[in-house]
C-alpha positions as CSV (number, residue, x, y, z in Angstrom):
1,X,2.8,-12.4,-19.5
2,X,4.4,-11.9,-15.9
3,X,4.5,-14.6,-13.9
4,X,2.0,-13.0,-11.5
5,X,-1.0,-12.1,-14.5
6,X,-0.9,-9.5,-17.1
7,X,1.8,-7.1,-17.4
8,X,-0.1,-4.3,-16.7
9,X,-1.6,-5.2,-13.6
10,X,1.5,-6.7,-12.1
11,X,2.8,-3.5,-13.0
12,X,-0.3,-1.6,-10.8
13,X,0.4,-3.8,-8.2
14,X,3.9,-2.4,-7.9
15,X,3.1,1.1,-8.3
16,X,0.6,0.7,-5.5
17,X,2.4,-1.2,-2.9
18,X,5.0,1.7,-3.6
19,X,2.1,4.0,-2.5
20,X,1.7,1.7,0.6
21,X,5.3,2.3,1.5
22,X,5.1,5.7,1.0
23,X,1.8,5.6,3.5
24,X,-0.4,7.1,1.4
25,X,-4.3,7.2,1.8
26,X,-5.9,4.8,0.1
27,X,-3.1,3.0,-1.0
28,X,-4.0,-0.3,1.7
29,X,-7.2,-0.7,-0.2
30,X,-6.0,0.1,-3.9
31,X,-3.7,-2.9,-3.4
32,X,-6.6,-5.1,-1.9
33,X,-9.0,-4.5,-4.9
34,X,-5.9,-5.8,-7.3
35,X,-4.9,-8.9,-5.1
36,X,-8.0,-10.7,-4.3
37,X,-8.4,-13.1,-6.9
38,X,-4.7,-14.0,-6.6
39,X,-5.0,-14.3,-2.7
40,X,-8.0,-16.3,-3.4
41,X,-6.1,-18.6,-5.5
42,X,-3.4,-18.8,-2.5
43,X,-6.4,-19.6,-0.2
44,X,-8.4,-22.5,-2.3
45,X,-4.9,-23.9,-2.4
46,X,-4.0,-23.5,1.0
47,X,-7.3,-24.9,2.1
48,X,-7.8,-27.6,-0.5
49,X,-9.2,-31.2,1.4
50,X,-9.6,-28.9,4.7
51,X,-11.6,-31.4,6.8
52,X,-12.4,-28.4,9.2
53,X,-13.7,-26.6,6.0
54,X,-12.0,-23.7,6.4
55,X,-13.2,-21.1,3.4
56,X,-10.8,-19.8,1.1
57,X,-12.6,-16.4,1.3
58,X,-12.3,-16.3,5.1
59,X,-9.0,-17.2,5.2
60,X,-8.1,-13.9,2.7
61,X,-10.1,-12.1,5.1
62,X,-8.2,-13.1,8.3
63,X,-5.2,-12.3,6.4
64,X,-6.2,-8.6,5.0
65,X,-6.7,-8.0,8.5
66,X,-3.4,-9.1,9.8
67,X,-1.8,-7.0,7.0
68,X,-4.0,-4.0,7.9
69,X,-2.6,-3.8,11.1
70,X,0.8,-3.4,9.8
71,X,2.0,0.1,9.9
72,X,4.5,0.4,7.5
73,X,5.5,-2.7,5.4
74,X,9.0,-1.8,3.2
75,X,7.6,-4.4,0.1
76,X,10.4,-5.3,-2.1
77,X,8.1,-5.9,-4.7
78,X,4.8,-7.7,-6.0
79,X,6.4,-11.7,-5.1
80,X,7.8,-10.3,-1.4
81,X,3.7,-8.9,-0.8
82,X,2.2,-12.3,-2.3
83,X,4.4,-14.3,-0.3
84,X,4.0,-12.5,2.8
85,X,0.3,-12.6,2.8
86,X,0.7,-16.8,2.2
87,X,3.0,-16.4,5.4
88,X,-0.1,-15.2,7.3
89,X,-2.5,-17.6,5.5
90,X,0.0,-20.5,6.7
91,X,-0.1,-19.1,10.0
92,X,-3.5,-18.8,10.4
93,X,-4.0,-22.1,9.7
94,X,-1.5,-23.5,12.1
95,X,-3.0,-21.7,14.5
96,X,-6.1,-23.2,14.4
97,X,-4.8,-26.7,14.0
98,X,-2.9,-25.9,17.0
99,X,-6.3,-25.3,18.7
100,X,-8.1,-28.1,17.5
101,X,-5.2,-30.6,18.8
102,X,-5.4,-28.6,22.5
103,X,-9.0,-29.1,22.3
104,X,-9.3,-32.1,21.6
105,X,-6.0,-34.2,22.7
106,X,-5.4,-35.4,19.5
107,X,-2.5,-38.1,19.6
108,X,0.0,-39.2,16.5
109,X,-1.6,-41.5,13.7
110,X,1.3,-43.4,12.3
111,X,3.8,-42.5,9.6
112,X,3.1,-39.1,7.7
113,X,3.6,-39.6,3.4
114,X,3.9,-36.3,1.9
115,X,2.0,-36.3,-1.6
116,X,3.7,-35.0,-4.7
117,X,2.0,-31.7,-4.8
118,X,2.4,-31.6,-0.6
119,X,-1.6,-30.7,-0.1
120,X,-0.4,-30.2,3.9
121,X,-3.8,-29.2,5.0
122,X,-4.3,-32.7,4.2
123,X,-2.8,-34.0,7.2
124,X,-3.7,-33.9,10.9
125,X,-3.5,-31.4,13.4
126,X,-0.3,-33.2,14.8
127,X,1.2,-33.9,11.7
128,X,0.6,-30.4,10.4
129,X,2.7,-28.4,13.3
130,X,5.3,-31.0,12.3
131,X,5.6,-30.0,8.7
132,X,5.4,-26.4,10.3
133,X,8.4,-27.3,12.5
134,X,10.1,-28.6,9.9
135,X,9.6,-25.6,7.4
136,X,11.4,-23.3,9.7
137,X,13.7,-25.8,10.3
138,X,14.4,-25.9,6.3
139,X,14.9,-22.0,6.3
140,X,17.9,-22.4,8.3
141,X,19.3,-25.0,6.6
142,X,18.5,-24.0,3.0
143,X,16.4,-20.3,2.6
144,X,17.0,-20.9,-1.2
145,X,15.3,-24.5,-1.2
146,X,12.5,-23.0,1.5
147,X,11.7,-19.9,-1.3
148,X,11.5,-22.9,-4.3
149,X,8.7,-25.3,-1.5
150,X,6.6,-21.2,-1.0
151,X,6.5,-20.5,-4.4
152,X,5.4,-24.2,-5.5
153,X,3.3,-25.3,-2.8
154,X,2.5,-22.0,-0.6
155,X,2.0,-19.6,-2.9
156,X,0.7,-22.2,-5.8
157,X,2.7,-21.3,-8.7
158,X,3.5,-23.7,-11.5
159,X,6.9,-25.3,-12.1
160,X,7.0,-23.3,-15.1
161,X,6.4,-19.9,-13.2
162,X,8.7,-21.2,-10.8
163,X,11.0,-20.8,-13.6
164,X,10.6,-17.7,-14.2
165,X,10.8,-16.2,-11.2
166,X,13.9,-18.1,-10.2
167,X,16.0,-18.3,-13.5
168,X,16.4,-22.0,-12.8
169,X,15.7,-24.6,-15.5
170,X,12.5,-26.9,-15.0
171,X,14.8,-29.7,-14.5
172,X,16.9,-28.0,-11.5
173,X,13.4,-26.9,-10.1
174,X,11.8,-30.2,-10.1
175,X,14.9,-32.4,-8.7
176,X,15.4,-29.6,-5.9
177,X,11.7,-30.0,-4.8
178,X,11.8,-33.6,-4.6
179,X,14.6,-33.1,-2.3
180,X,12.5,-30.6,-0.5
181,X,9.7,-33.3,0.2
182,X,12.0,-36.0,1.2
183,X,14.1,-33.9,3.4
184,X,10.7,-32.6,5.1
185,X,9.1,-36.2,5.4
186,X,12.4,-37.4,6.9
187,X,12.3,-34.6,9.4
188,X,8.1,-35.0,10.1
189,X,9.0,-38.9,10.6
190,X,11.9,-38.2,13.2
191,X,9.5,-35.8,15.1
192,X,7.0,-39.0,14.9
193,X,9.5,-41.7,16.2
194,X,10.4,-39.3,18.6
195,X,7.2,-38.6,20.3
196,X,6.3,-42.0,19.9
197,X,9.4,-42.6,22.2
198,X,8.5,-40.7,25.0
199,X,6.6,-42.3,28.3
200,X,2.9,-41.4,28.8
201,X,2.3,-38.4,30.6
């Protein structure tokens, strides 16, 4: 078993994105037909405990279209197109909590706890372009920690297929992720204390 499903269809996954790259007809929605349930998967986990009930199946949607528009996409493999796709997912969702919080003014609501399995969708609008912040902020500091906090909690793989995509034991994989979340809830709480600092407007 590959990490990503069957062998087989991992391996028609490749051989189409390769067909993508090459910009062959048909290719686009070849790959789309074999990636749905897996986006899907991304989605639900994306959107898990969304209070603004944002659908898993719209949120695949959005994405297909973002990736639609791309031209030419040089797709290193199967992980580099599944995580790329979260990416837009991630986005998309930012996006709208960054809408919500211009809408509607929304102000800080106290310390932010990360949970263990970092359900970020969880939090609110404020809080969530924190953890946003402080994601990018973690890819400069550490790309190789950043790929271990997509693959767990982006892209929803278990610490076992984690494993296997990485080479790294389960031990090494789960003390590096508690580092992640402590590292990002120390950065979401200096963003807090700081804005809590500053006069009103």
């Amino acid at each position: 078993m590959d990490a990503m499903g069957p062998a087989g269809e991992a391996s028609d996954i490749t051989v189409q994105l390769r067909r993508w790259n090459r910009g062959e007809p048909g290719a686009y929605d070849s790959v789309v037909a074999l990636v749905y349930q897996r986006l899907l998967s991304i989605a639900t986990g994306l959107s898990a405990r969304d209070s603004h009930a944002t659908s898993p199946a719209a949120l695949v949607n959005e994405a297909y279209l973002r990736l639609r528009q791309l031209q030419r996409m040089e797709w290193k493999d199967r992980n580099h197109f599944f995580s790329f796709a979260a990416t837009q997912m991630r986005r998309i969702l930012i996006e709208r909590a960054r809408s919500r919080m211009a809408a509607k003014r929304e102000g800080r609501r106290g310390r932010v706890e990360l949970s263990p399995d970092m359900i970020w969708t969880e939090l609110p609008p404020p809080a969530l372009l924190d953890l946003d912040a402080a994601l990018d902020g973690l890819a400069g500091t550490d790309p190789e920690l950043l790929r271990l906090v997509e693959l767990r909690y982006l892209m929803g793989y278990s610490v076992p297929e984690v494993c296997e995509l990485t080479g790294l034991s389960d031990t090494t994989v789960e003390r590096h992720l508690r580092f992640a979340r402590a590292w990002l809830s120390a950065r979401l709480n200096e963003r807090q204390e700081s804005s809590e600092a500053l006069p009103p407007a």
